[in-house]
N, C-alpha and C positions, 0 to 999 in steps of 0.2 A: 802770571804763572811762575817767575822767576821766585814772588814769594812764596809758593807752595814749596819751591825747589829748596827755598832758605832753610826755611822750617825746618823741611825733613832734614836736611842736612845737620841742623842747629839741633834738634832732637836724639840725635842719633852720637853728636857728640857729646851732647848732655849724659848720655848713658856710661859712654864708654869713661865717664870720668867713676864709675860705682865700679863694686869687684864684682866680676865676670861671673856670675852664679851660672850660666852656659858652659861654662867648663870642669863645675865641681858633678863630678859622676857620683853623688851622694842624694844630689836636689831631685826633687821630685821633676818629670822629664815637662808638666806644665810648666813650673815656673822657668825649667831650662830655657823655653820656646821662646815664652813670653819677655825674659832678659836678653834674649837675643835678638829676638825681630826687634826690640825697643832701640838696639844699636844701629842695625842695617838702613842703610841709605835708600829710595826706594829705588837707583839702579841695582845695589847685591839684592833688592827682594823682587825684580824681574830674573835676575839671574838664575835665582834657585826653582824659575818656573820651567824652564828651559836645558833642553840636550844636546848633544852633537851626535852625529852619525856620520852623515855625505861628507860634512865638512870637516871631518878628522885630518887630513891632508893640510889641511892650514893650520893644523898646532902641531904637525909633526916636521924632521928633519927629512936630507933627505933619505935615509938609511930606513926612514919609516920608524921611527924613536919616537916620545914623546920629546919636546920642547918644552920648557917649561917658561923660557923668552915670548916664543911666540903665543903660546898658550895667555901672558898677560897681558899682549898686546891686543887678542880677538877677544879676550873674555877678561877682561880689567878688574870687574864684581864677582869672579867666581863666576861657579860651574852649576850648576843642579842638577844633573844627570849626566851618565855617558851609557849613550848604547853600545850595545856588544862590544865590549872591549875585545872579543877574542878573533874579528874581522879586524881586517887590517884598515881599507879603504872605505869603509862603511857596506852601502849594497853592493851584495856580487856574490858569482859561486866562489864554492870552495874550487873547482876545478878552474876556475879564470883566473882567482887572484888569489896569494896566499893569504892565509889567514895562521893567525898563534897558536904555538905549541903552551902546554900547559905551564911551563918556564916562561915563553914570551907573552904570555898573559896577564902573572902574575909580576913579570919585570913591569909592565906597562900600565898597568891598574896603582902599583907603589909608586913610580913616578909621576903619575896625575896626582895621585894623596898627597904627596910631599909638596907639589906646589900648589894647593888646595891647602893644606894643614899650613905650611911653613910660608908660601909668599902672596897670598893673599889678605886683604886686612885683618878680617876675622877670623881666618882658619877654618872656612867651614868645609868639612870635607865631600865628598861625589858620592853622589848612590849611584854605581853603578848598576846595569838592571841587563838580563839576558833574560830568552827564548828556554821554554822548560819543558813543552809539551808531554815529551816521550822521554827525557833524557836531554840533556844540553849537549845542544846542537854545537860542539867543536871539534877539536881534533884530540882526540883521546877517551872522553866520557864514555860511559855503556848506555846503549841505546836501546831499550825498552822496548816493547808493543808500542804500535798508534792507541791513540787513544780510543776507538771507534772497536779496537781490538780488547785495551783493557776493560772497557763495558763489559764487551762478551763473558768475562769470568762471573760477571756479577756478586764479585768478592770484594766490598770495602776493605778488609784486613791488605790482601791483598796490595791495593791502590796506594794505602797510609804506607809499606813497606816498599815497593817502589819508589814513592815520589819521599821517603827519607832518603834513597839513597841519590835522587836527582839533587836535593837541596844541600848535601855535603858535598857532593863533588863539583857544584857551582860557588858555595858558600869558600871553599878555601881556593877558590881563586881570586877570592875578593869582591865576590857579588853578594848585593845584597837582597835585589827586586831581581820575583820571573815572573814574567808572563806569562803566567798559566794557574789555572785551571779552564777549560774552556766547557758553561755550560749550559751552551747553547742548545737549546732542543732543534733539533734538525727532523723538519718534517717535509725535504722536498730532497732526496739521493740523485738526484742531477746536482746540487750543489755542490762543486769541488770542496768545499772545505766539511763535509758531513764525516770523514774520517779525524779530524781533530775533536770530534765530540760524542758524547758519553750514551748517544743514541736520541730517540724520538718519544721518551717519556720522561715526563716532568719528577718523579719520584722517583727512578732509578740516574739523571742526571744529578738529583738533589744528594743521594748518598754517594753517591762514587763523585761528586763535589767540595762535599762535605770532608771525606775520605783525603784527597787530594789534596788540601789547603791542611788540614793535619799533619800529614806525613810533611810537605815542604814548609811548615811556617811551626811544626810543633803548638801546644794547649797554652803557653808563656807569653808574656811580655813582658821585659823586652826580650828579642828575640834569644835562643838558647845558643850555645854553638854548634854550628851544621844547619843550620835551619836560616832558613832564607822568605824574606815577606812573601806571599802569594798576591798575583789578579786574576780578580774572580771579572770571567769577560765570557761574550759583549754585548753589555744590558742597552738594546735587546729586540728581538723580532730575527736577528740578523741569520737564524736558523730556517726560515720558510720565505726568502727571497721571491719577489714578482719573478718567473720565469726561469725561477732557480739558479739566478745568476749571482754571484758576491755582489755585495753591496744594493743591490734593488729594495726595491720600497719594500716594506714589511704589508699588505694589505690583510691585516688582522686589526679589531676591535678591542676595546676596553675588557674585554668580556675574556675570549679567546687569550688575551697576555695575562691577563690574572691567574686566566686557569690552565696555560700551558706551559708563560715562559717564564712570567714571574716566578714559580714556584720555587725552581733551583736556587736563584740569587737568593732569595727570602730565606731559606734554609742554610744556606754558607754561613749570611750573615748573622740570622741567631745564634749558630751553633758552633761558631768562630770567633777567633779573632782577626779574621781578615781585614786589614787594612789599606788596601787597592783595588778599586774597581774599576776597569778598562769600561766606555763607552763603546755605541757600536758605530758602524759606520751609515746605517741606512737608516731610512726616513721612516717615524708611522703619522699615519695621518697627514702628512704635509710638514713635519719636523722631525727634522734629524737628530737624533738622539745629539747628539755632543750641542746643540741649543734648545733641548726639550727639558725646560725646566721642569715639568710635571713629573717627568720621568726620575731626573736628576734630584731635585729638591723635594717636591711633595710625596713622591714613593718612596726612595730609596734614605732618604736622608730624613722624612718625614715619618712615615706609616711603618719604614721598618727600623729605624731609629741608625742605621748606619751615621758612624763618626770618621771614619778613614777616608784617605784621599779618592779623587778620582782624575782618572789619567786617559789621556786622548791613546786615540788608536794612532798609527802611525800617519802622518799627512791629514788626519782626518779634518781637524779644522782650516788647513789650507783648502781640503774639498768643498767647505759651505760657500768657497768660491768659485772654484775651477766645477764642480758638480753638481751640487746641490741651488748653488743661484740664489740664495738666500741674504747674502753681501756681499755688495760692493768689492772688498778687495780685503788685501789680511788683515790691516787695523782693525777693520769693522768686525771680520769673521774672530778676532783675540778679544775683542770688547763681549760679542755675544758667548762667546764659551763662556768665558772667567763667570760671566755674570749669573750663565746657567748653572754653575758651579764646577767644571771641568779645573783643574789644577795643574796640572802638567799637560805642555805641548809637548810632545813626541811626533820621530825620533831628531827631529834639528832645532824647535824651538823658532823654526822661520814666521810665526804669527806674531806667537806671546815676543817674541823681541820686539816689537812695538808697543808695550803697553805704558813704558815710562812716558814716552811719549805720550802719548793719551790720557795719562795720569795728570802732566802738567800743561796737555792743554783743556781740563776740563774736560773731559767725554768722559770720564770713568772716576772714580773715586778712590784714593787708594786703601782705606779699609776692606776692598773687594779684593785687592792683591794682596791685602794683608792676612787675611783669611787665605786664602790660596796658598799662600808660603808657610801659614802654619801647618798646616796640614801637613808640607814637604818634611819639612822642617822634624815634628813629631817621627818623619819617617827614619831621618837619619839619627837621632835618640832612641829611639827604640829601636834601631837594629846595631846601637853600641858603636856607630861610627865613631865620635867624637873620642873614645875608649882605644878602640883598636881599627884604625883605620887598612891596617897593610895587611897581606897574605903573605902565606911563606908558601916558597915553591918547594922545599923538599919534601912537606905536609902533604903539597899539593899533587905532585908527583906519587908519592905511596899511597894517598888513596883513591888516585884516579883508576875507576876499573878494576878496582883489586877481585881479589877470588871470590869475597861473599858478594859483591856486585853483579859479576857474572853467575852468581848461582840465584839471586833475583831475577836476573834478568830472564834465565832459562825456567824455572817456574812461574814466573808471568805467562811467560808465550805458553808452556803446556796448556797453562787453565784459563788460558784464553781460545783456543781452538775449539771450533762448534763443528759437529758431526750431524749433516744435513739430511744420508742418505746411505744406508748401507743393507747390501741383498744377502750380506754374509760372506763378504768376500774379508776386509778387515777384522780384528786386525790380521795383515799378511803373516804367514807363519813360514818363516825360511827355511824349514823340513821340507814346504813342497813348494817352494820359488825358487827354482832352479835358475833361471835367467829373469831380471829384472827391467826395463827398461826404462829411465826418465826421461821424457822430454815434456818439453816447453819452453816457451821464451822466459819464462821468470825459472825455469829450475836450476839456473848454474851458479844465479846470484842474488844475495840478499837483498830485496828492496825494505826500504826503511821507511818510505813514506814519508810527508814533510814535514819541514823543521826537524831534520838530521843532521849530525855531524857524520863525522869519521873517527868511527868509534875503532879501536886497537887490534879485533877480532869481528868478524862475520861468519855467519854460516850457511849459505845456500843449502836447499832442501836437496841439493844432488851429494851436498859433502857432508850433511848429516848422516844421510841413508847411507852411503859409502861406508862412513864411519862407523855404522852400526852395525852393518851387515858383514864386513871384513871380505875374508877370502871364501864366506856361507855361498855366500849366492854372487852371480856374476851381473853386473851393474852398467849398462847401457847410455848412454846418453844421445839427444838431438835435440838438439835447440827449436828444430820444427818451424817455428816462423819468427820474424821479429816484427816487436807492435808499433815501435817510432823508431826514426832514424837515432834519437839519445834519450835519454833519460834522467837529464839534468834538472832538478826541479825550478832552482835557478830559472834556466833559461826562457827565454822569450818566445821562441819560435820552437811549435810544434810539429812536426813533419811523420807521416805515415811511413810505415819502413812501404818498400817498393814492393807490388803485390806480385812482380813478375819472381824476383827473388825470392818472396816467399813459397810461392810454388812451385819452386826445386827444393828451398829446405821440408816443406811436405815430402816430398818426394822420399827424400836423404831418412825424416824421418819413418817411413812408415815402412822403408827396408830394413828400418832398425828395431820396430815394434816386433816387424814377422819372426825375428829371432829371439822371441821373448816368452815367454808364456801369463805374464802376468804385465799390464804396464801403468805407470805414475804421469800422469798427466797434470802441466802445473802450468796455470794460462789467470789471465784476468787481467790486470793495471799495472802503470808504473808510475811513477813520479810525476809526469809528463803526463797524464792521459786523466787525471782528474786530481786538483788541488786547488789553491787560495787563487782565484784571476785577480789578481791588487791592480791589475791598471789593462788599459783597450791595448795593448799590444804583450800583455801575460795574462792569456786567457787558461781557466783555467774546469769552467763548468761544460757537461754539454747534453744535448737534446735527446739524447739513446741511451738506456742502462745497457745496452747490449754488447758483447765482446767486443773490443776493436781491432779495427785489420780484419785478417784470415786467421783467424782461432776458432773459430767456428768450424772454417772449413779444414784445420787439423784434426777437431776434434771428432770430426766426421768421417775421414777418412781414418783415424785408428778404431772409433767406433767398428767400421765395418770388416775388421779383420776378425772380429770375434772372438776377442780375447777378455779379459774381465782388465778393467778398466778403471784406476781408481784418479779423479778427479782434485785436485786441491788447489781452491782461489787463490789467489796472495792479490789482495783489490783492498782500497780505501773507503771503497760505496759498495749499497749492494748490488751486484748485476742479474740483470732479467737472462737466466743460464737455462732456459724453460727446455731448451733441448737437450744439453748438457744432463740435465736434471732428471731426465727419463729415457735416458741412455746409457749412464755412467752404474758403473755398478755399486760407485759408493762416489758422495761428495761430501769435499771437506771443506769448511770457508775459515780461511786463516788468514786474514785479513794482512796486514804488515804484522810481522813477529815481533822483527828486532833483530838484534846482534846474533842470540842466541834460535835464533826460527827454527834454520833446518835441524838442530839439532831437536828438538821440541817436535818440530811435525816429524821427524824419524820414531821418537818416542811411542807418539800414536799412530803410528802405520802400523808398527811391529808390535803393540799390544803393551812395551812397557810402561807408559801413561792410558789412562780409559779417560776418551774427552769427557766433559763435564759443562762446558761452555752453552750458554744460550744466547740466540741473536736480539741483540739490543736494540733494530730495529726490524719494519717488516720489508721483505723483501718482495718487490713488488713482479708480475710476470709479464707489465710492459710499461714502458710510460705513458702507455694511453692511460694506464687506471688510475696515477697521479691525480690527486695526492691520495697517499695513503698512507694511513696510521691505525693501529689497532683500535685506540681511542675515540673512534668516530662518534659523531651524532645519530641519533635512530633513523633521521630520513634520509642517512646519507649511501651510497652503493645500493639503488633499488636495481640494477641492474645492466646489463651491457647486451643491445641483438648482437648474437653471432659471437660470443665469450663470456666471461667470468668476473664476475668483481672478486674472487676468492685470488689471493696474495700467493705466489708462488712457496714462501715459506713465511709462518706469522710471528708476531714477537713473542717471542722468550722462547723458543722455539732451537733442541737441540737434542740428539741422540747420543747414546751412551751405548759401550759393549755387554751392559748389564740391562737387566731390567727392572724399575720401581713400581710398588704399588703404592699411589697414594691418593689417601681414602679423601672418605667425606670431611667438610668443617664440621665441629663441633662448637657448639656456642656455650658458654658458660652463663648465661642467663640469654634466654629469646628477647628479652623485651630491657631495655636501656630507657633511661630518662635523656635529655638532649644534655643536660652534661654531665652524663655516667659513662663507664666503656665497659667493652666486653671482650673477654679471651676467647681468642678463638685456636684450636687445638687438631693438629693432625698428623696422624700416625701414617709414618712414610716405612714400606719395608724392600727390602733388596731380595728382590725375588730371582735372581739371577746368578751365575756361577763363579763373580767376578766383583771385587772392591769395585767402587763408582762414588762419583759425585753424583747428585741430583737439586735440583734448584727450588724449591718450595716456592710458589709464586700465589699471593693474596690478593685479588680482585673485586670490588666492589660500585653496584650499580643499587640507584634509587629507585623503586619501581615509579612512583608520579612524585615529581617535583613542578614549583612553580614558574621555573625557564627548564629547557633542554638540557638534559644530563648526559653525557660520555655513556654509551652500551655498556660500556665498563673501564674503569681505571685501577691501577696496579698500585697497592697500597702499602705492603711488604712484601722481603723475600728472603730468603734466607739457602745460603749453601752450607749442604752436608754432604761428609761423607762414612758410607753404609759398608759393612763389610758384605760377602755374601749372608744373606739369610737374616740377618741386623735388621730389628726393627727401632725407628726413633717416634717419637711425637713432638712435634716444631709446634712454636707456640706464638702466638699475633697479637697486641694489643691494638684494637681499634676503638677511637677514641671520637671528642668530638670535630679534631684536628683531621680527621681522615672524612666526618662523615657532613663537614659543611659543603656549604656549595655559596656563589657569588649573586644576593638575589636581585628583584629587578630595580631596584633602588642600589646596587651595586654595594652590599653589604655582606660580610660574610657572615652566616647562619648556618645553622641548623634545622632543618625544617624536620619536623614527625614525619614518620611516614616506614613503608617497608622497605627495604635495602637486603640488596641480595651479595651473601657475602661468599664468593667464590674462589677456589682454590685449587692447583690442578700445574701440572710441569710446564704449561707453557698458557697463553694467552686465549687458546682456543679450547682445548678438551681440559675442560675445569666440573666441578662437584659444586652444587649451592648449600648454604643453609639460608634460610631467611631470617632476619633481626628485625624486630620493630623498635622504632625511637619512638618516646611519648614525649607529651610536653613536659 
């Protein structure tokens, strides 16, 4: 083995006697790779497999500085990544432990460059990579809607103008990789983490995906400036969890991933240039995706022809140890990934730091690391590392947050809000709201939902309405009850606030309702009460959609004072609010806003936004009816003794202060050949006394196919908006991309036959036409 070690060494010095084509930013970025991996030893090409996080601490002083000493003492070969540079210690809250200011981010990101560029053999520089979800998650950035929120708008324009503005205000700090888009179909709302995704349909995940990896990674390569790579995560199942718990086995079929989860990634990748794809953490069929070649290799890398890296979830391959049972110990679990083709361990590199080792004892090949590092490798060429390695802070500083940021931010959250239920009480007209009241445990402060920073500006829905309403009407507040003892997403331990306590803040509140005439009730989630559980003691999913604590019983006793009553979520998931729901005189689900929320849901209380928002998943009215999706099988929900399989609210499902009429499909020819398409056309008019959005939603079912078909799936959609009285006609191509199906040979086809093509504001009360396909 010591000769393998020669070689490479002998190889590598051979190179470096040629001119460095790796360094002319003129070369094509292939030959750049390839002249450089030809230098690297193969400890610098374990190196570039590999990150830091926990173990930042041992390359800093102790002032918490970069080192650039110690840095060459743990990492000799260079660096391949750093997670979140803008964390000090690696994991921990912002409330525990400091973390960098947009100055001490960009101080610290240029001192790793510099010993990376300047004292390392080769100069290769660090892809730095952050958290993008909603907005980067530090101390200063604007923090956007949850994602589970920006679905609701069902605006891709929308999405692409957001997540520009997430990737320049990450990008001039000196990042280059985020994590994100996340588009996981989430078909089980016990899931803590169903509020980091795009909802529970594979075609509306696919464009607000698609949408996403645009706006952060821009149409170019290499990348443009402001724009930052996308991961497109986490391929896959990891959306319909065994028992709805993170990470649990995925128990779905060959069948079911083609036709539910595959679809998103499939469409990223044709229609992008994404070049990172996050693995997921759970198992289908008895393999874990980060060792599921088939997944890794023969789908994604095969059938969809993806060429970009693919990168572990965090810890994940340490788990085919500690969890999954699959190997022996880390060598073993760094030999199975690489092989499967994962390329980056994240976030410490504690596997893949064994592979030299196993290189030169024969277990592994190094061609298999060699491919693995090209891939990294490509990543920091195309994103003009080699070019421009450092950030400027005073860049960084003026556009962190600036004004047009905050006016994204506040038009996300409006046309992200769904209006569930209203008897005519909204919107509130302050001519005759004389005294207002808000309470709830979420009305004083903004929750953000996770993967947040500490964005420069919040707005609670008490300091919007305030703001809006002035010295008009007089403005009440009680907190009413509280749901946990904190509300640190961070933290580990979850604690119920004390129910004794909260039945005096009833109390406190409901003295405060009686002097109201009108009241703002604002209850649901926090931070704490559903999100990612990453480990047995951060749990983070749980077994009831139902309110937690006493919110029920606040809402109960304001109910009974008889007053009108207006409702507004601020949740991550959806909650079974069945009582809420037929008691409230209007409910509003606003799921996490953002920075800009209260300001946003004051907009449409008071009528000066008309919501427009539809709910991107369905909301269920207990967990008994679990699972449920729009998209069912025909034999599925034949019935429940003693209740309803009928969904408390169904998808795409949302009201408006206006009224639409929208008509029948029209077909531009009845009859299609299997690969012809047909227009389909519908005249939507505003029948109502008020501008609106309204959401076109295109549905379509096979009447007899040769496996079981979806009752119906969501094919297009499109948002408009109508003045009063304004008629349009929205227009569909459906093609044979819409009207295949996976047959039992597991093929995709097109089979003849009748398809009913359906159109209608929301998932349930739709208009048919019929098409026929021939051969």
């Amino acid at each position: 083995m010591v000769g393998v070690a020669a070689v490479a060494i002998s190889a590598a010095a051979h190179a470096a006697d040629k001119p460095a084509i790796y360094r002319d930013a003129s070369a094509p970025v292939a030959a750049r790779v390839d002249d450089l991996l030809a230098r690297m030893t193969l400890d610098e090409k374990v190196a570039q497999l590999i990150a830091v996080w926990d173990h930042k601490p041992a390359i800093f002083d102790a002032g918490m500085n970069f080192d650039p000493a110690k840095a060459s003492g743990v990492y000799p070969n260079g660096l391949g990544q750093f997670t979140r540079p803008n964390d000090e210690k690696g994991s921990g809250s912002l409330r525990t432990q400091h973390w960098r200011d947009t100055r001490g981010t960009v101080a610290m990101v240029n001192a790793v460059q510099h010993w990376a560029v300047e004292k390392t053999r080769l100069g290769i520089p660090v892809l730095f990579h952050e958290e993008g979800l909603h907005g980067y998650p530090a101390i200063g950035p604007t923090s956007f809607p949850q994602a589970i929120a920006q679905a609701s708008s069902w605006d891709p324009d929308l999405i692409r103008e957001v997540d520009s503005v997430v990737a320049r205000e990450i990008r001039v700090r000196g990042v280059s990789l985020v994590l994100s888009p996340v588009v996981d179909v989430a078909r089980d709302p016990r899931w803590g983490r169903i509020e980091e995704t795009f909802g529970e349909d594979p075609y509306l995940a696919g464009e607000m995906g698609v949408a996403a990896v645009q706006g952060l990674q821009g149409d170019s390569l290499p990348l443009a400036d402001g724009k930052v790579f996308a991961t497109l995560k986490h391929l896959t199942g990891h959306g319909q969890p065994e028992s709805g718990t993170n990470v649990g086995p995925a128990s779905v079929g060959e069948r079911t991933l083609r036709e539910m989860f595959f679809p998103p990634f499939e469409q990223v990748i044709h229609r992008t240039n994404v070049r990172a794809v996050m693995a997921s953490y759970n198992e289908i069929d008895g393999v874990p995706s980060h060792v599921n070649t088939w997944l890794l290799h023969d789908i994604l890398r095969g059938e969809w022809g993806y060429k970009g890296s693919i990168i572990s979830d965090y810890s994940a391959i340490d788990q085919l140890v500690s969890i999954h049972h699959v190997v022996p110990d880390l060598p073993s679990a760094a030999i199975r990934a690489i092989q499967a083709g994962v390329d980056a361990d994240l976030p410490d590199g504690e596997s893949y730091a064994s592979l030299a080792d196993s290189v030169r004892a024969g277990k592994i090949k190094e061609e298999v690391i060699d491919r693995a590092v090209r891939r990294i490798l490509e990543l920091k060429f195309q994103a003009g590392l080699f070019e421009h390695p450092y950030a400027d802070a005073d860049k960084a500083e003026a556009l962190t947050a600036n004004g047009e940021a905050r006016a994204v931010a506040l038009k996300a959250a409006q046309k992200s809000v769904v209006l569930l239920k209203n008897d005519g009480v909204l919107p509130l007209d302050m001519a005759k709201v004389k005294t207002l009241a808000v309470i709830g445990p979420n009305a004083a402060k903004a929750h953000l939902g996770g993967y947040s920073g500490e964005p420069k500006q919040t707005v609670s829905i008490l300091d919007g309405i305030r703001a809006k309403v002035g010295s008009r009407v007089k403005v009440t507040y009680a907190e009413g009850v509280r749901i946990t003892k904190d509300d640190d997403w961070y933290g580990d331990t979850v604690e119920l606030a004390d129910p004794a306590e909260n039945a005096r803040l009833i109390q406190q509140a409901v003295a405060v309702a009686k002097t109201a005439d009108h009241i703002v009730l604002v209850i649901g989630d926090n931070e704490q009460t559903s999100r990612e559980g990453w480990a047995n003691n951060h749990l983070g999913d749980r077994d009831s959609l139902d309110l937690v604590g006493q919110q029920s019983d606040l809402a109960k006793a304001l109910f009974a004072l008889g007053k009108p009553v207006v409702v507004v979520l601020q949740n991550g998931r959806p909650l079974s609010v069945v009582d809420v729901a037929a008691k409230s005189n209007a409910l509003v689900e606003g799921w996490y806003l953002g920075q800009e929320g209260g300001t946003a849901m004051a907009d449409v209380l008071f009528g000066d936004v008309n919501p427009g928002g539809k709910l991107p998943v369905t909301v269920p009215r207990s967990v008994g009816q679990l699972p449920m999706f729009y998209n069912k099988k025909p034999s599925a929900r034949r019935g429940y003794l003693f209740d309803t399989t009928d969904p408390l609210f169904p998808f795409g499902y949302g009201l408006s202060y206006t009224a639409f009429d929208v008509g029948a499909p029209r077909l531009s020819t009845p009859t299609i050949a299997k690969d012809g398409a047909v227009t389909v056309s519908v005249d939507v008019r505003n029948t109502g006394k008020r501008a609106g959005d309204e959401v076109v939603q295109l549905y379509l079912h096979q009447q007899v196919a040769s496996v079981t078909r979806p009752v119906k799936e969501l094919k297009g959609f499109q948002r408009i908006t109508l003045a009063p009285g304004e008629s349009r006609t929205v227009t569909f191509t459906v093609d044979g991309k819409a009207l295949a199906l996976w047959n039992q040979d597991m093929k995709r086809v097109v089979e003849p036959g009748a398809f009913d093509i359906m159109v209608g504001d929301n998932s349930v009360d739709l208009k048919t036409a019929v098409l026929t396909v021939t051969e």
